[in-house]
N, C-alpha and C positions, 0 to 999 in steps of 0.2 A: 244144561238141563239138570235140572233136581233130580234127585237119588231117593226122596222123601215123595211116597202117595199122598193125595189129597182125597181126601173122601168126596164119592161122586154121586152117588146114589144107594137105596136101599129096596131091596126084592121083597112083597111081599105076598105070599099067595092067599088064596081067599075064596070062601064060599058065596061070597056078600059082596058081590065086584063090585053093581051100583051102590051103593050105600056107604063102601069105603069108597069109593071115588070122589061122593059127593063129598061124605065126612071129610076126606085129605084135601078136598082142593075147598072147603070151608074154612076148617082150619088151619091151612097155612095159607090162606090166601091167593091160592093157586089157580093153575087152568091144565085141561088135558089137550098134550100137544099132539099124542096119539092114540088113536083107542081100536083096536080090530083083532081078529081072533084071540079071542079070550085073554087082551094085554091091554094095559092101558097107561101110560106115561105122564106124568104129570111133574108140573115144573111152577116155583115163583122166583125164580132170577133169571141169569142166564146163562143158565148151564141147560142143554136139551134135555133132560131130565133128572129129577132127584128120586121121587118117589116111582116106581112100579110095580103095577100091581098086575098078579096073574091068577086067573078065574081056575079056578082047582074045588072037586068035592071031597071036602077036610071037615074031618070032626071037629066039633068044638072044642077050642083049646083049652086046656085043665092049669090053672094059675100056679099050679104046683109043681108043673111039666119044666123042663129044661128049654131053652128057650131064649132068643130076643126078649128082654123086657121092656126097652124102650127106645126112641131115639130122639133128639134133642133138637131144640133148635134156638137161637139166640140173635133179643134184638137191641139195637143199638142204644135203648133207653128204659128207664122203668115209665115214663109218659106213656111209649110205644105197645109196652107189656100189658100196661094196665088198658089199654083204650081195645088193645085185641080183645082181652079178658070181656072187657063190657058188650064188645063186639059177638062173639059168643055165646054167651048170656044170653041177649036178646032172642037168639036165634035158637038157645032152650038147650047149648051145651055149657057145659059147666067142670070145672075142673074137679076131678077124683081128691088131689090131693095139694094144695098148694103148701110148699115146703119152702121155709126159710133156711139154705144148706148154710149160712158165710158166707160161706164165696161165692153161692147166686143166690137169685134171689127165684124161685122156679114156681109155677102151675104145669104139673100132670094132667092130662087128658087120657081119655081109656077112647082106642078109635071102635067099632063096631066088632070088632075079634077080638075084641080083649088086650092089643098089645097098649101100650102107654106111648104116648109123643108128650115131651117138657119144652114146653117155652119160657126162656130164660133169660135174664140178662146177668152180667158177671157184676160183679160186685166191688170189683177192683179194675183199677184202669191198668194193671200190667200183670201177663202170668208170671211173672216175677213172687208181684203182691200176693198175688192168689196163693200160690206156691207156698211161702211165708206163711200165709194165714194158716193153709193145709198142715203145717207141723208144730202148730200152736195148740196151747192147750184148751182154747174153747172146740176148735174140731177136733182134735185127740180125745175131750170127754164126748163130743157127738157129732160124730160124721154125715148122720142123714142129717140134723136138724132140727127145727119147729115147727108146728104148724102155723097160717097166721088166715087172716080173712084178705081176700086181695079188696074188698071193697071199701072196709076200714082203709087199705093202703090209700086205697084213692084218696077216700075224704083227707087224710093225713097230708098228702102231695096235694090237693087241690085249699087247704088249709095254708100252704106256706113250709112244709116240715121240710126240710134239707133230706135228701136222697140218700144221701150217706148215714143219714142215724134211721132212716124205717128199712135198710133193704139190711139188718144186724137182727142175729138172734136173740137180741137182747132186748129189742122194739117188741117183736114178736111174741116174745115169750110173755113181755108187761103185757100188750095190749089184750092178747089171744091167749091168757093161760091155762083157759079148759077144755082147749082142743085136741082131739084125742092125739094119741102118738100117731104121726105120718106112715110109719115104717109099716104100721098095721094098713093100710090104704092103699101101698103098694105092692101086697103080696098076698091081697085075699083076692 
């Protein structure tokens, strides 16, 4: 048996139980595997649950407070990322801040409290690579990134473009260059 935890789930409490219920199990594609006094459990693999949420009357959270920021979650393709994005969309959510880091390629979402969930794919096929990239000098000049349009991304992948030159800061920065600074998007 392993000596190393895996991350199993995350707690969060809530004014707005239904609404993040619905938000979490919309965007991540989820379902509620429990729901009764004041808890509700919710899961998209098969772990009994990832996200829970516990009904609490909580002031509104202040972006400036201390605090979870956000929590991530990652899929196995930029096809996969972009088809959630549209998915979304449709349904009238929309990403706060989509951030081209290197080493992912990420959409911010803001859930109904205010906290951020990033769906991600990595950018590299080994944390090896990643790692490498992390002490090079394009993430040493900028660690958060760029901003880019995920929808251009699409047309770009639905065009023929190879995965590995749009999911670069350098795609990003040509295609998207008067998009405001990300870092501003994630901390107002």
């Amino acid at each position: 048996m392993s000596s190393t935890p895996k991350f199993a789930h995350v707690v969060l409490q809530t004014p707005r139980f239904g609404q993040m219920r619905d938000w979490y199990c919309t965007v991540l594609n989820a379902h509620v595997v429990y729901e009764g006094h004041g808890l509700c459990f919710i899961t998209f693999d098969d772990e009994h649950h990832r996200v829970a949420l516990m009904s609490a009357p909580l002031q509104n959270r202040n972006p400036k407070a201390a605090g979870m920021h956000h929590t991530a979650y990652t899929f196995d393709t930029l096809d996969a990322l972009l088809t959630r994005y549209e998915d979304l969309r449709q349904r009238g959510i929309e990403p706060k801040a989509p951030i081209q880091h290197g080493v992912t390629t990420s959409l911010y979402y803001q859930d109904p409290d205010g906290n951020f969930v990033e769906l991600q794919i990595d950018n590299f096929a080994t944390p090896e690579e990643a790692t490498a990239y992390m002490h090079g000098s394009e993430y040493g000049v900028n660690p958060v990134g760029v901003g880019f349009d995920p929808a251009l991304m699409r047309q770009a992948l639905a065009d023929g473009a190879d995965v590995s030159d749009i999911t670069t800061q350098t795609w990003a920065s040509t295609v998207c260059p008067d998009l405001p600074d990300p870092l501003l998007a994630l901390t107002s």
